[in-house]
Structures are given as structure tokens and as C-alpha cells.
VOGU-3710 file (C-alpha; in Angstrom, 3 decimals, decimal comma):
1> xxxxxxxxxx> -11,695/8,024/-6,876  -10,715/11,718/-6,618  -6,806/12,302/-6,328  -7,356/13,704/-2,673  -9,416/11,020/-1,948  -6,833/8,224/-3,322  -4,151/10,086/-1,219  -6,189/9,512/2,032  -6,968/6,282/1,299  -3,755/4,898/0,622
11> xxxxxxxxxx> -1,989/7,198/3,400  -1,659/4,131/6,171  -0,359/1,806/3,802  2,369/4,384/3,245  3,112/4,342/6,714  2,608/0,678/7,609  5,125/-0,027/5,206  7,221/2,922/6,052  7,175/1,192/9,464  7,694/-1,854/8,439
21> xxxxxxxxxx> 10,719/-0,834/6,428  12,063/0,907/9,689  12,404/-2,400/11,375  14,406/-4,203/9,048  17,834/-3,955/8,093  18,108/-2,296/4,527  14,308/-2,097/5,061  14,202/1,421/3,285  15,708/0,427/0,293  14,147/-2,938/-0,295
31> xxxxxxxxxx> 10,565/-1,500/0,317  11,773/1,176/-1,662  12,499/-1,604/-4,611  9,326/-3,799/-4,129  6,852/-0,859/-3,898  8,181/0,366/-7,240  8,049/-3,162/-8,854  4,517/-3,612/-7,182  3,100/-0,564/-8,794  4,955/-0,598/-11,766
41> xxxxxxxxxx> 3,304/-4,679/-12,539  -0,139/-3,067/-11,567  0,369/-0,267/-13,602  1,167/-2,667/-16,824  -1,737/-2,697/-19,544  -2,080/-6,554/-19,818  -1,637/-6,712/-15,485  -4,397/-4,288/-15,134  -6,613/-5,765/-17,359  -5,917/-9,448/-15,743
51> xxxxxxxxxx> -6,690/-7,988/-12,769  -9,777/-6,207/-13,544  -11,280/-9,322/-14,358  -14,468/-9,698/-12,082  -14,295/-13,596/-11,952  -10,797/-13,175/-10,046  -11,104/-14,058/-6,345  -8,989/-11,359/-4,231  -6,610/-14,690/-3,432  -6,085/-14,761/-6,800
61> xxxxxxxxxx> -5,349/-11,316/-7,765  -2,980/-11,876/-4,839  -1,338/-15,163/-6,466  -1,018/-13,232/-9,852  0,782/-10,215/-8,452  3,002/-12,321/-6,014  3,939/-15,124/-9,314  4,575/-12,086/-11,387  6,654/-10,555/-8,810  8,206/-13,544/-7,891
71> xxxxxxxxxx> 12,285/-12,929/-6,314  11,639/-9,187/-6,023  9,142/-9,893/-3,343  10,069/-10,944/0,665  7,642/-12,433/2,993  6,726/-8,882/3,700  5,784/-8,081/0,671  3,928/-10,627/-0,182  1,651/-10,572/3,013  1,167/-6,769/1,901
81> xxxxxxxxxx> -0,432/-7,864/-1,529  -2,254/-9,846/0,263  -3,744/-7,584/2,492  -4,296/-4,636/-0,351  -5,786/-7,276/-2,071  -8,110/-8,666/0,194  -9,631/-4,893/0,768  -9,575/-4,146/-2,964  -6,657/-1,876/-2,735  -4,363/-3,139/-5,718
91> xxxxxxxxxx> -4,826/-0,072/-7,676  -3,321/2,238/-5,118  -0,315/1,041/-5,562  1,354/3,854/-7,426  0,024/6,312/-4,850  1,748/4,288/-1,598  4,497/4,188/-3,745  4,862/7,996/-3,806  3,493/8,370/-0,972  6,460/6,175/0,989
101> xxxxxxxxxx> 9,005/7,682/-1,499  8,043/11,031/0,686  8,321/9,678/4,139  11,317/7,838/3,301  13,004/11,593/2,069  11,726/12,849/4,912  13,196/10,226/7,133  16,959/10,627/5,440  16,868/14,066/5,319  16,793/14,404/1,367
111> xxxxxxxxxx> 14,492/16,079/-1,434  14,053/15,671/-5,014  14,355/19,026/-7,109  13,847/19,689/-10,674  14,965/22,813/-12,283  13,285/23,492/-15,635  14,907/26,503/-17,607  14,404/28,301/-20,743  18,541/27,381/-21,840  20,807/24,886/-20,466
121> xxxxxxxxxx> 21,759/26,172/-16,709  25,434/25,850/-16,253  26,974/23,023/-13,907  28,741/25,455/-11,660  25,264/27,632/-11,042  23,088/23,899/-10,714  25,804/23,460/-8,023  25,514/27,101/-6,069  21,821/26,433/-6,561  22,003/23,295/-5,252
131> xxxxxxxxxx> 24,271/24,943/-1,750  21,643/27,295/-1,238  18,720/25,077/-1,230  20,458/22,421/0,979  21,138/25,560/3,617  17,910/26,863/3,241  15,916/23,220/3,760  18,855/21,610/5,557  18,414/18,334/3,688  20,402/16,941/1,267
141> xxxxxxxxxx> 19,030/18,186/-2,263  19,275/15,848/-5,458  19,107/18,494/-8,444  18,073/17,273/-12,003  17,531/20,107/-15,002  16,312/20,028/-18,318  15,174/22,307/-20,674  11,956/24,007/-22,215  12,184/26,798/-24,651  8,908/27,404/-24,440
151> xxxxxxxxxx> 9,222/29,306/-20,941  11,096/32,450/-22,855  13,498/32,872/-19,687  13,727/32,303/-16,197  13,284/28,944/-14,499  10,742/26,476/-12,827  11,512/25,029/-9,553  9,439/21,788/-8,366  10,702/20,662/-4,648  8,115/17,976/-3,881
161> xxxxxxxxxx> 4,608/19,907/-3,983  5,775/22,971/-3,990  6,110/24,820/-7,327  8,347/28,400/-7,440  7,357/29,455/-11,378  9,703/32,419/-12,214  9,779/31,808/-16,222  9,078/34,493/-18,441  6,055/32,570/-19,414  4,793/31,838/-16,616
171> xxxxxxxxxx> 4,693/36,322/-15,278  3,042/36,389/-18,597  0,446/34,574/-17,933  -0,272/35,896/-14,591  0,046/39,475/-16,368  -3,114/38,174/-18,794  -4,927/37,242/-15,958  -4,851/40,875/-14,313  -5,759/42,492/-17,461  -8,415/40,389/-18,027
//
């Protein structure tokens, strides 16, 4: 399946567990937890390869994921292997996963950002950086940085899709495609 096309697929999964979260106390958190054990398990070489098996019944690609899963797993989450399993769905896994991981930020008001600099970016600036973006988005901003010499100078700045590029390397390459 295309990405865009694995995105709209496993949109209302995202959501009916998003929902489901919503109702129960600590819901985010714990859905939070089992989604990223769920795709992690279906994600694993020797899982996937189980599970590709076409002699499995859907019940027991169900049984497999829910015996692996065991204690990590509520009653919830079980009936939503279940039901991914029964239409196929196993593999999108990962992509609810990220896909909840977005409404969930969206619902608490927070965002993910990654810096990615040429040097190491002081602690003070990550922390101005940090003020401005929380004013500008008015959500709470979780800043991570690491470095890659290979941009020359200047910095990357990922914020969920959206992608600011203002490395050295990055204006070079954008000055290569003009001039060709």
C-alpha cells in the first residue's frame, strides 16, 4: 500500500482508539503504552513472519498477538486486535500508532520538535528557542537536538510534518537547483 493510502486506511482506528482512550481514566497513556507494544510485536522480524503465514486463521493471528502481548494488553486492547485482525489490518499498526501519538498531542496541547544543527546548540539558546515556539504554537514544545556536521551551518527544524531547513546545506542545494 502507498504511504497516503496506509494513512487513510488506518485513520479511524486512530480515532476509535483515540476515543476510546478519552473515556477511560489514564486512557491516554495506557493506549499510548499498548499501541506502541502492539506495533512494536508486529513490527518484530520473527512476529511478522509468524504472522504472514497464510495457514493462520485471523483468530489466530489474534491469539498470537494477544499471548505475546499478554499483561500489557486490557480488555480493550485485546478486542482491538481482534477487530484489526479480523479485517486484515495487523500491519497498520505502526501507522495508528503515529497516527494516535498526533491526536493525543493535539488533545494535550503539546508537540514534538527536533532541532538538528551543524555544532552543538547551547542549552540556554535550546531553551529561548524552545519560549518562542511555545508562544508562537501555544502548546507545550518538547525540544530534542543533535548534531550533523554535514549541514555546514545553520539548523533543521522538524515540528510534526512540517520541515523549516535553514542549514547551509540545505540553501546550497536549492542554489544548484536554480542554476541548473
Amino acid at each position: 500500500m502507498a504511504e497516503a493510502e496506509l494513512t487513510t486506511v488506518a485513520r479511524p482506528y486512530a480515532r476509535a482508539a483515540f476515543s476510546q482512550a478519552l473515556n477511560e481514566a489514564s486512557g491516554l497513556e495506557t493506549w499510548s503504552r499498548m499501541l506502541r507494544m502492539m506495533a512494536a510485536t508486529v513490527q518484530h522480524k520473527t512476529v511478522a513472519a509468524a504472522l504472514s503465514n497464510p495457514k493462520l486463521t485471523r483468530e489466530q493471528e489474534a491469539s498470537i498477538m494477544t499471548e505475546l502481548l499478554g499483561e500489557e494488553l486490557n480488555d480493550f486492547g485485546k478486542n482491538f486486535i481482534s477487530i484489526l485482525t479480523e479485517y486484515g489490518r495487523l500491519t497498520l499498526l505502526p501507522e495508528i500508532a503515529h497516527m494516535y501519538e498526533l491526536l493525543k498531542a493535539n488533545h494535550e496541547k503539546t508537540m514534538d520538535v527536533e532541532i538538528t544543527s551543524a555544532f552543538e546548540v547551547e542549552a540556554t539558546d535550546l531553551d529561548r528557542l524552545a519560549e518562542g515556539l511555545k508562544r508562537k504554537l501555544q502548546r507545550e514544545v518538547s525540544l530534542s537536538a543533535k548534531v550533523d556536521p554535514s549541514l555546514l551551518g545553520g539548523v533543521i527544524i522538524r515540528a510534526e510534518d512540517t520541515v523549516i531547513d535553514g542549514s547551509v546545506r540545505g540553501k546550497l542545494g536549492k542554489l544548484a537547483q536554480v542554476m541548473s
